[in-house]
C-alpha angles and dihedrals in degrees: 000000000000121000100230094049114105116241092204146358125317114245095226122018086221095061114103126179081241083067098048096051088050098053090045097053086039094055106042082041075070100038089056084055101049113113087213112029098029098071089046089057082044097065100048108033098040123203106311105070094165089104088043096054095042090051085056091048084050094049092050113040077059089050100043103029098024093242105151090223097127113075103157125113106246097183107050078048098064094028079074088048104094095173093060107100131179099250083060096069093063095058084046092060100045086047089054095037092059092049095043092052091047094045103029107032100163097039099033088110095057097050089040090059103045085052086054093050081045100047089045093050089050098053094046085054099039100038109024095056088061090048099254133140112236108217118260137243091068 
């Protein structure tokens, strides 16, 4: 199969793989800039963020138009991550959801709730396998 043919259906019609480039460079743009979050990326992804970048637009093009191009294995890689820690999920959300609402108006709502789905599966593997009580409201 090629790897740019959707294997189902996109979750939105409006969603391009333009848009979600746009949304991924916007939003790690943001997340370079974080005083909180930015030095965290830093550490693990180095200086050269090009791979990176490409990997998201993989994830989600697979999660938003159903593409399979993503084939990586998200959680095991922030499991290894120790610096991660569960007040820092909701600065990324609001991070995304205010680039997903200036880069993906219409279908803002879609990508903010799957983030949230995301965001919500991650702390339950990362945190609650230490015993520890991910904050709530995500």
């Amino acid at each position: 199969m090629d790897s740019d043919s959707p294997t189902g259906k996109p979750v939105h019609d409006v969603i391009t793989e333009a848009m979600i480039h746009d949304l991924v460079h916007g939003f790690y743009g943001k997340i370079r800039n974080d005083a909180v979050l930015g030095p965290i990326f830093a550490g693990v992804i180095g200086e050269d963020w090009n791979p990176h970048l490409a990997k998201m637009c993989d994830f989600w093009s697979s999660v938003m138009l159903m593409t399979g191009r993503y084939d990586g294995r998200p959680m095991r890689a922030h499991l290894l991550q120790k610096t991660i820690r569960p007040e820092h999920f909701g600065r990324w959300l609001a991070l995304f959801e205010e680039t997903a609402r200036e880069v993906a108006a219409q279908a803002a709502p879609e990508f903010i709730s799957r983030a949230h789905m995301i965001a919500r599966g991650f702390q339950m593997g990362l945190y609650h396998r230490d015993g520890m009580i991910a904050p709530s409201g995500l």
